[in-house]
MMTF fields as JSON, N, C-alpha, C and O atoms, coordinates in Angstrom:
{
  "mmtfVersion": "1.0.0",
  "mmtfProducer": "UNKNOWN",
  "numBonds": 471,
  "numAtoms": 472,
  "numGroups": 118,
  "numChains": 1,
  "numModels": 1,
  "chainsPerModel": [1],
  "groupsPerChain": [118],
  "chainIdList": ["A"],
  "bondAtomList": [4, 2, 8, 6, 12, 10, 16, 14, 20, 18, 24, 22, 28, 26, 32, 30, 36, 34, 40, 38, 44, 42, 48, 46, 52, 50, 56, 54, 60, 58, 64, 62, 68, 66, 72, 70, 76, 74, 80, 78, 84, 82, 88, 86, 92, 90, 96, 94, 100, 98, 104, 102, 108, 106, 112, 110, 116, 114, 120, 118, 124, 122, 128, 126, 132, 130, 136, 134, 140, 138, 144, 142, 148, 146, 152, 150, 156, 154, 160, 158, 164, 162, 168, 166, 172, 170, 176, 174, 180, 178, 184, 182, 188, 186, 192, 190, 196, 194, 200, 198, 204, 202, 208, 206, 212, 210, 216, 214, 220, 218, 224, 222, 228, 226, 232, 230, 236, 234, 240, 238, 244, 242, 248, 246, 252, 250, 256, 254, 260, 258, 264, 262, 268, 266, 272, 270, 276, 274, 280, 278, 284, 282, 288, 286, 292, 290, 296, 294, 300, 298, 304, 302, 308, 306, 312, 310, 316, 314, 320, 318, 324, 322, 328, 326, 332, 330, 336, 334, 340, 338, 344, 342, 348, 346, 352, 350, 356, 354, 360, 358, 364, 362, 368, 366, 372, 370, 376, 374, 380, 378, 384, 382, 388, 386, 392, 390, 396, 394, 400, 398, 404, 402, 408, 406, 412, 410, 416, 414, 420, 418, 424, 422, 428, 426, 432, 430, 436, 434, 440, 438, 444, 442, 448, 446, 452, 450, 456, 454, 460, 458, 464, 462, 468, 466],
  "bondOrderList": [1, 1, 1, 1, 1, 1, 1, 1, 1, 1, 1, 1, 1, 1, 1, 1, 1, 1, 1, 1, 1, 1, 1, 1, 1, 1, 1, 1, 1, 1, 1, 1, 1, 1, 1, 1, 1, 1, 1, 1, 1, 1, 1, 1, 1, 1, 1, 1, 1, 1, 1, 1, 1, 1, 1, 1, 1, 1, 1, 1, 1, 1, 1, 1, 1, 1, 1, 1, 1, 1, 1, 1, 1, 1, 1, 1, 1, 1, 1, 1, 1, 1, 1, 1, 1, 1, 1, 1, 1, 1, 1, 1, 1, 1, 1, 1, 1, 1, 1, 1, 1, 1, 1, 1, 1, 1, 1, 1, 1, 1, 1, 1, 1, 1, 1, 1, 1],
  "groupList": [{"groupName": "UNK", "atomNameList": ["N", "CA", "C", "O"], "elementList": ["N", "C", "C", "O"], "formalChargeList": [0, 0, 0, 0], "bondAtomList": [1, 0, 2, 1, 3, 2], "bondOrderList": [1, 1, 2], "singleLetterCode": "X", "chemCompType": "L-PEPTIDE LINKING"}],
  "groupTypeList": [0, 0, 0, 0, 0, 0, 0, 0, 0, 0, 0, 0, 0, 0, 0, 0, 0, 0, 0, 0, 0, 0, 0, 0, 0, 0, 0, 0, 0, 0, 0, 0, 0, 0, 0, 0, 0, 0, 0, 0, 0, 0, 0, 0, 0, 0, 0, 0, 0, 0, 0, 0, 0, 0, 0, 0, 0, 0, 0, 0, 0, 0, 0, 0, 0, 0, 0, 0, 0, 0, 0, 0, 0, 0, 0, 0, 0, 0, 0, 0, 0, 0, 0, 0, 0, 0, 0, 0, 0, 0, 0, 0, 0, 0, 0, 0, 0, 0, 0, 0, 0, 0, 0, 0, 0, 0, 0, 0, 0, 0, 0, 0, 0, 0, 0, 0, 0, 0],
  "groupIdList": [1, 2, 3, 4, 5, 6, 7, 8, 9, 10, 11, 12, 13, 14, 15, 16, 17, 18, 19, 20, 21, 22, 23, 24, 25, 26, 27, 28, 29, 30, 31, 32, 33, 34, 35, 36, 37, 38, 39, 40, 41, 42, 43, 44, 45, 46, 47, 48, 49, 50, 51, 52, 53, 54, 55, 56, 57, 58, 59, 60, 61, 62, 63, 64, 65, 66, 67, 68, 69, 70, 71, 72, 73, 74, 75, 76, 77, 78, 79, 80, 81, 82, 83, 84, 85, 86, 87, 88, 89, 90, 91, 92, 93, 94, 95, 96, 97, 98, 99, 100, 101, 102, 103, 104, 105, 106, 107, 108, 109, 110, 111, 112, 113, 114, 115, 116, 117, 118],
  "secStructList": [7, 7, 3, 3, 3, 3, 3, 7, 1, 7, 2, 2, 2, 2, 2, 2, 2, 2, 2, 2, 2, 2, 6, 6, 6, 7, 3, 3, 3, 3, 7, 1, 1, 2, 2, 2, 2, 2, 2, 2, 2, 2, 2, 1, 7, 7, 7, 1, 3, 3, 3, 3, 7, 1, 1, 7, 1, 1, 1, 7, 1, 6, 6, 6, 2, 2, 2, 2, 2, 6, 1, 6, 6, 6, 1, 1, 1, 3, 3, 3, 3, 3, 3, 7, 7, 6, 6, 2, 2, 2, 2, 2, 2, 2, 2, 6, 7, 1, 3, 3, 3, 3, 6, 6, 1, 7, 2, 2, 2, 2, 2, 2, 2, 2, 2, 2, 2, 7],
  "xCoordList": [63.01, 61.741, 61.858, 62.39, 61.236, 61.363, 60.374, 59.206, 60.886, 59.838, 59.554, 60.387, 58.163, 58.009, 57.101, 56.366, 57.818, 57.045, 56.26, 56.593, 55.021, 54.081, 54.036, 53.33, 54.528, 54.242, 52.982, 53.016, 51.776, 50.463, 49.674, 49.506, 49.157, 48.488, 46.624, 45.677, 46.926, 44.911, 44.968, 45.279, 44.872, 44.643, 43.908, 43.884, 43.216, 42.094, 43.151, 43.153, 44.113, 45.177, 46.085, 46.367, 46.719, 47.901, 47.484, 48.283, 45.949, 45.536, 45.225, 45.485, 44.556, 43.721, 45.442, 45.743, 46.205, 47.599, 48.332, 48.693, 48.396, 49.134, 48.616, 49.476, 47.498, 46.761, 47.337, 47.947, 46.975, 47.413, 48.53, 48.683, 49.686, 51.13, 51.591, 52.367, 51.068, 51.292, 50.226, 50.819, 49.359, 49.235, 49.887, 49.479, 51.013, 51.491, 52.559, 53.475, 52.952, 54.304, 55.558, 56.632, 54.982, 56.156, 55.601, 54.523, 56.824, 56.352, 56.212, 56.855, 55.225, 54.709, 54.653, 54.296, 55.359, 55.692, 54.621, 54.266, 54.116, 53.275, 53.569, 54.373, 53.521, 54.037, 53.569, 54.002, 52.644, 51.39, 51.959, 51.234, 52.985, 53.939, 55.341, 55.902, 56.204, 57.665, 58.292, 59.222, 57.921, 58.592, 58.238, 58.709, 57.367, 57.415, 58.051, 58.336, 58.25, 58.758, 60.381, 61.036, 60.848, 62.445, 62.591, 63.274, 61.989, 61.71, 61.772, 62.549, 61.115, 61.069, 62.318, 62.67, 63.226, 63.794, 65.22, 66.17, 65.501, 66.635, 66.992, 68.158, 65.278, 65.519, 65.523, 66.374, 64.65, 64.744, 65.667, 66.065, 65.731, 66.668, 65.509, 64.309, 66.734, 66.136, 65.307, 65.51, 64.101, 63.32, 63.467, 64.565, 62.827, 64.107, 63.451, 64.181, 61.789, 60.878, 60.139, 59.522, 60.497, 59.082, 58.085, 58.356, 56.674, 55.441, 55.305, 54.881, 55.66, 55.287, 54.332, 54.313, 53.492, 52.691, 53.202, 54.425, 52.46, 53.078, 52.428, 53.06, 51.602, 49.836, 50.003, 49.17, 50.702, 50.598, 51.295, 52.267, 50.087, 50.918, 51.803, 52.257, 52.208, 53.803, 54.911, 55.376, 55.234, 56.064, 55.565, 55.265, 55.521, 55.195, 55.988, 57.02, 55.424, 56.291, 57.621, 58.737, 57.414, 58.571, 59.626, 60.75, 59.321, 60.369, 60.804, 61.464, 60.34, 60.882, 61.453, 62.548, 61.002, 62.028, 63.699, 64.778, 63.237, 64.759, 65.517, 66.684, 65.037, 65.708, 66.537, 67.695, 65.891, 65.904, 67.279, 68.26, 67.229, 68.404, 69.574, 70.74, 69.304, 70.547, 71.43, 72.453, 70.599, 71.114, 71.684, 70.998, 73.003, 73.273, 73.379, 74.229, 72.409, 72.095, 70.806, 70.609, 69.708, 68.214, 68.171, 67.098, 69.518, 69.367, 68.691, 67.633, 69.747, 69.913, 68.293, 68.061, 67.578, 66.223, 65.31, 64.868, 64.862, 64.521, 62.537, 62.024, 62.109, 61.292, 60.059, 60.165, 59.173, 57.768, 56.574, 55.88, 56.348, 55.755, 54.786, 54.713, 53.23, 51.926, 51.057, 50.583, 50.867, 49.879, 48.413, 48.039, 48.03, 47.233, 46.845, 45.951, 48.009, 48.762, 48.625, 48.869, 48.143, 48.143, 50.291, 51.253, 49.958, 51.071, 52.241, 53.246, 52.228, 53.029, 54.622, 55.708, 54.543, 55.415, 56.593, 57.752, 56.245, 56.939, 57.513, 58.695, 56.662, 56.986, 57.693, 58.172, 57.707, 58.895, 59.985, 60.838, 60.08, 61.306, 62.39, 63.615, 61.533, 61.885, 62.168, 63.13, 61.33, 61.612, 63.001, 63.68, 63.079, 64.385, 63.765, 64.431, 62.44, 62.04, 62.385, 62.724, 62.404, 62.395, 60.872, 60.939, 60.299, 58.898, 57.484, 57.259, 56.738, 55.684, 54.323, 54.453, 52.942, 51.831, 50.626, 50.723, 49.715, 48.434, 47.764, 47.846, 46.894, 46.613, 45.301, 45.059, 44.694, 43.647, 43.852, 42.861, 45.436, 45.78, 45.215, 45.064, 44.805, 44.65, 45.983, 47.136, 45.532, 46.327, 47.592, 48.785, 46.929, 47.769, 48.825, 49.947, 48.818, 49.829, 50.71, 51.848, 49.891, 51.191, 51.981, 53.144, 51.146, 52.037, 53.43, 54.483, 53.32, 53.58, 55.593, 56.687, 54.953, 55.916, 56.703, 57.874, 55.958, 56.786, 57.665, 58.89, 57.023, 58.413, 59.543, 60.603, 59.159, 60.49, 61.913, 63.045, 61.362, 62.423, 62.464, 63.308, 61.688, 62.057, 62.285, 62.616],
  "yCoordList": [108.279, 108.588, 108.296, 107.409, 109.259, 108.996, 107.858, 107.883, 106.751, 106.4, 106.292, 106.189, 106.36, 106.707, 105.345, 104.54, 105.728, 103.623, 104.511, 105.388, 103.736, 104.15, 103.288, 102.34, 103.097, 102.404, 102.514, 103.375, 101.612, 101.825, 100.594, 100.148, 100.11, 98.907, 99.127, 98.361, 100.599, 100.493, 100.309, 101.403, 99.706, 99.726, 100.449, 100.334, 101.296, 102.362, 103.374, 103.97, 103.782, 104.997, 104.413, 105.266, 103.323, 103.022, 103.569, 104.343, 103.127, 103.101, 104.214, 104.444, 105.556, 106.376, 107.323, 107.766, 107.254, 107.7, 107.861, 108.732, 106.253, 105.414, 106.386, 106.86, 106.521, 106.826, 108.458, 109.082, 108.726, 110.575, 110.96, 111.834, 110.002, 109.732, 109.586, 110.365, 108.55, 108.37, 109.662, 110.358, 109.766, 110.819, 112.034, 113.012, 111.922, 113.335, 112.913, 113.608, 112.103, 111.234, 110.247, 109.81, 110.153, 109.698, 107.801, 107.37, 107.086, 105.461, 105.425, 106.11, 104.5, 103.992, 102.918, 102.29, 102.32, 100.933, 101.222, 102.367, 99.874, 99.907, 99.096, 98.387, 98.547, 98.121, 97.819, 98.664, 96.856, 96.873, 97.098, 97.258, 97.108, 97.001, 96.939, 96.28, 97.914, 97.759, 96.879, 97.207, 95.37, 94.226, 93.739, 92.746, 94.562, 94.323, 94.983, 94.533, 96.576, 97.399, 96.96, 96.864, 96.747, 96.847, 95.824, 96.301, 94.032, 92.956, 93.761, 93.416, 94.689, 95.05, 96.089, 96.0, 97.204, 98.076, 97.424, 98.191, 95.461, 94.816, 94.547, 94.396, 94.291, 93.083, 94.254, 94.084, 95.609, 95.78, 97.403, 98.109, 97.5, 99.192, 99.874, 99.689, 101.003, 102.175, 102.775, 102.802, 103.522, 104.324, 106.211, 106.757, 106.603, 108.261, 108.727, 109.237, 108.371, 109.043, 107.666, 106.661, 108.133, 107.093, 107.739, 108.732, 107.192, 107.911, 106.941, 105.971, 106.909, 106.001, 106.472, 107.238, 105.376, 105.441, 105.123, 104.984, 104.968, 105.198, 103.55, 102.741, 103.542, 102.815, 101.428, 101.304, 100.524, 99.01, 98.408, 98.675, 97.087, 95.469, 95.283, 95.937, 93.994, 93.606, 94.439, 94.69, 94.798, 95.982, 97.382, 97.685, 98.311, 99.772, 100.808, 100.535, 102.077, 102.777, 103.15, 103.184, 103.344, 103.428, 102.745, 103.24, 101.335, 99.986, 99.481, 98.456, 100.36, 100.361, 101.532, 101.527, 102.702, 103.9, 103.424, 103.99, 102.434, 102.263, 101.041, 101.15, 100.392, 99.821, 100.306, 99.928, 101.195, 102.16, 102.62, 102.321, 103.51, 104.318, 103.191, 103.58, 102.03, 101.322, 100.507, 99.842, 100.828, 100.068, 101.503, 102.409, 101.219, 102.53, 102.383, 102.911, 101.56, 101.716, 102.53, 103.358, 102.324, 102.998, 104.156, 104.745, 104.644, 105.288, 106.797, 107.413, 106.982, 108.001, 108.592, 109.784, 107.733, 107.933, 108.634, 108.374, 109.84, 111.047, 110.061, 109.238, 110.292, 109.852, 110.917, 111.601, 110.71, 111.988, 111.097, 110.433, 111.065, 110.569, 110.745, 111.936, 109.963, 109.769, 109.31, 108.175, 110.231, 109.176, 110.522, 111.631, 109.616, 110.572, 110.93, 111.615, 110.093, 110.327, 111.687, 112.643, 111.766, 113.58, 113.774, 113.143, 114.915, 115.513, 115.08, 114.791, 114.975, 114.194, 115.251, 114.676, 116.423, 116.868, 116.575, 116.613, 116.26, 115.591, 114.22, 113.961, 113.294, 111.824, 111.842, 110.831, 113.05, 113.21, 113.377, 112.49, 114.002, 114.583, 113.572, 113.564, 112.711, 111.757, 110.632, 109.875, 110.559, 109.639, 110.161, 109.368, 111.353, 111.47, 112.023, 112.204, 112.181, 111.977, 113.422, 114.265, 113.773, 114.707, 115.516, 116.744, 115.261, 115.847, 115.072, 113.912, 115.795, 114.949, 115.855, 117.01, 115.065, 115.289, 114.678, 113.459, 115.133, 114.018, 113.729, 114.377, 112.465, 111.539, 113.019, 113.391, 113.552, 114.447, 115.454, 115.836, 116.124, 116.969, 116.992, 115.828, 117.895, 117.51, 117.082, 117.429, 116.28, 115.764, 116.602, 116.364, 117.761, 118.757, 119.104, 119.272, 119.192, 119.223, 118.905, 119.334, 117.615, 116.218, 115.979, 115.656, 116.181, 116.45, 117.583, 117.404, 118.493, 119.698, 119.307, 119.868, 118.113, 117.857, 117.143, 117.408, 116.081, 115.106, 115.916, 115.933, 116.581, 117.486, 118.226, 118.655, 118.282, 118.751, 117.93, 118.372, 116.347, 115.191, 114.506, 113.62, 114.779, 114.16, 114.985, 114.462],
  "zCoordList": [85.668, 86.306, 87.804, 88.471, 88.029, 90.053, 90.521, 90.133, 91.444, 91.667, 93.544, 94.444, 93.604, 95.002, 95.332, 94.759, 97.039, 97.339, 98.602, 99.399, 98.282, 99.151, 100.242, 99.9, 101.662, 102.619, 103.585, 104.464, 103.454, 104.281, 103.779, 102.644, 105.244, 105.687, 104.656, 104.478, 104.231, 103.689, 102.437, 101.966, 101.77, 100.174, 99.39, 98.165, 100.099, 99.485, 99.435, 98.357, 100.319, 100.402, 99.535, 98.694, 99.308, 98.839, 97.36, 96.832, 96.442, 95.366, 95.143, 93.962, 95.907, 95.733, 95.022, 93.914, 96.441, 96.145, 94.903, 94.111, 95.164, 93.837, 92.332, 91.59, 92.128, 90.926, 90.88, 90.011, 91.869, 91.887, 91.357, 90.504, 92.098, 91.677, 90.281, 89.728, 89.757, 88.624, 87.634, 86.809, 87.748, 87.312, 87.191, 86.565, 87.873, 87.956, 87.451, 87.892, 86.726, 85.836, 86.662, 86.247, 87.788, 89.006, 88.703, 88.293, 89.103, 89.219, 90.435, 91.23, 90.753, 92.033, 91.84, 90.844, 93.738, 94.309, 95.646, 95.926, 96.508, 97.092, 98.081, 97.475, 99.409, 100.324, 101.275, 102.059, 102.081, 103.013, 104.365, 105.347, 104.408, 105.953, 105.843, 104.968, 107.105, 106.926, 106.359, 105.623, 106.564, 106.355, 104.957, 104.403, 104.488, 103.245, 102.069, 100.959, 102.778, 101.937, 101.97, 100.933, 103.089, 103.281, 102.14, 101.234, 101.785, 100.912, 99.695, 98.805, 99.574, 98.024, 97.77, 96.593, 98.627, 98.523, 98.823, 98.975, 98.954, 99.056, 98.306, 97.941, 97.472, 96.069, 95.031, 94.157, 94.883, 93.43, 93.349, 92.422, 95.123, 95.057, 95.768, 95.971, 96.124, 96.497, 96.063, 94.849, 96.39, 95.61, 95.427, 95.533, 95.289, 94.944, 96.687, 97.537, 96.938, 97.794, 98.709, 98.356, 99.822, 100.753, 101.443, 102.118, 101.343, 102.182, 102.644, 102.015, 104.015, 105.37, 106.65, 107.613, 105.903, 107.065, 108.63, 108.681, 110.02, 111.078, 111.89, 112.57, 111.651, 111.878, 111.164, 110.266, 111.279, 110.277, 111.344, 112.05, 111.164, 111.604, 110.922, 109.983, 111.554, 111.177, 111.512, 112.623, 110.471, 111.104, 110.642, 109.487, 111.915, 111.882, 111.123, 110.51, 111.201, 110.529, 111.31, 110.791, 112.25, 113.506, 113.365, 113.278, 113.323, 113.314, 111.996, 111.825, 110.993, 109.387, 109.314, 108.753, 109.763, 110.027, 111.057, 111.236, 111.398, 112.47, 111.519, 111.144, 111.342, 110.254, 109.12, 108.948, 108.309, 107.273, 107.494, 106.814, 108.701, 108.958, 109.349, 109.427, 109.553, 109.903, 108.935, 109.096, 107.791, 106.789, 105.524, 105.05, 105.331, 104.328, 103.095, 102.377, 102.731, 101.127, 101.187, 100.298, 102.387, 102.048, 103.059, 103.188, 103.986, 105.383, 104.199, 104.331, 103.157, 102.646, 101.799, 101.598, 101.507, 101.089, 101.68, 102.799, 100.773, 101.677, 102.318, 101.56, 103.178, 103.749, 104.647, 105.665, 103.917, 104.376, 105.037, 104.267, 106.233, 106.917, 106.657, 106.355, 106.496, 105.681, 106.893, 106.935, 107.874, 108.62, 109.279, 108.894, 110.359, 110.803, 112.389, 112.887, 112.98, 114.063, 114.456, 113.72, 115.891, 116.555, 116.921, 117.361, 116.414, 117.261, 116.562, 117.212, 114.924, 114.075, 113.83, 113.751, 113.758, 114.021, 114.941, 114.527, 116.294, 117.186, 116.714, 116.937, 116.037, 115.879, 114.462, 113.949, 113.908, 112.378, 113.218, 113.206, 113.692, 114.213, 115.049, 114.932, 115.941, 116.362, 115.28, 115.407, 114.258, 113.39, 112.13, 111.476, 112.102, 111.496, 109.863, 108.843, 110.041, 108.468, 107.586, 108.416, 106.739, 105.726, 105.94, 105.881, 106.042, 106.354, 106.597, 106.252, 107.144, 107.234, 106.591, 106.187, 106.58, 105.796, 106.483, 106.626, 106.859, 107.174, 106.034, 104.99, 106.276, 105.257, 104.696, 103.548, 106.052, 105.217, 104.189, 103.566, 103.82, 103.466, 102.128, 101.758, 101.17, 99.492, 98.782, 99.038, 97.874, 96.973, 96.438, 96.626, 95.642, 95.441, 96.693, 96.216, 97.506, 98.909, 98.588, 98.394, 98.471, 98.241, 97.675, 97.918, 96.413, 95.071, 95.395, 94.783, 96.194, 95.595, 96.978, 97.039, 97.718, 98.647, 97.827, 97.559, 97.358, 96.641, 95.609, 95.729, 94.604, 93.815, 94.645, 94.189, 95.785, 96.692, 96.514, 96.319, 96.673, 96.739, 95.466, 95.332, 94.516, 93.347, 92.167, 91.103]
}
């Protein structure tokens, strides 16, 4: 089973997500900030998919995206940027990601991205 780690500081998105996700047969991991996700993706593995947000204390999506890529057990993890950032196209690209999505998009979207990478 694929499982996808949701990286984002709101808990209303991580859950609203989370639920959609698993509804659609995928496992979901959850992550309030970079420094928490990299903690969970040391200790329990890679995940198949990441939705990173851009927008979180501690560490951002930016500075968990640079991390990410520097380490080559998780560089390789395809990664779809989740935020709601203007002009996000530009800041995927710079960020290296597999694709990006705004948080307003419908669910179904989402869904339909995530079966891309899993």
């Amino acid at each position: 089973m694929a499982e996808i780690l949701i990286i984002d500081d709101n808990p209303a998105v991580r859950d609203v997500l989370g639920e959609v996700l698993r509804g659609a047969g995928y496992e979901v991991s959850t992550a309030a900030n970079g420094a928490e996700a990299l903690t969970h993706m040391r200790t329990k593995g890679a995940p198949s998919l990441i939705l990173l947000d851009l927008m979180m204390p501690v560490m951002n999506g930016w500075e968990f995206r640079s991390e990410q890529l520097k380490d080559p057990s998780l560089r390789a993890v395809p990664t779809i940027i989740l935020t709601t950032v203007a002009n996000i196209m530009a800041e995927a690209k710079l960020l290296k990601a597999n694709g990006f999505i705004s948080k307003s998009t419908a669910y179904g979207s989402i869904l339909e991205l995530v079966r891309t990478y899993c």
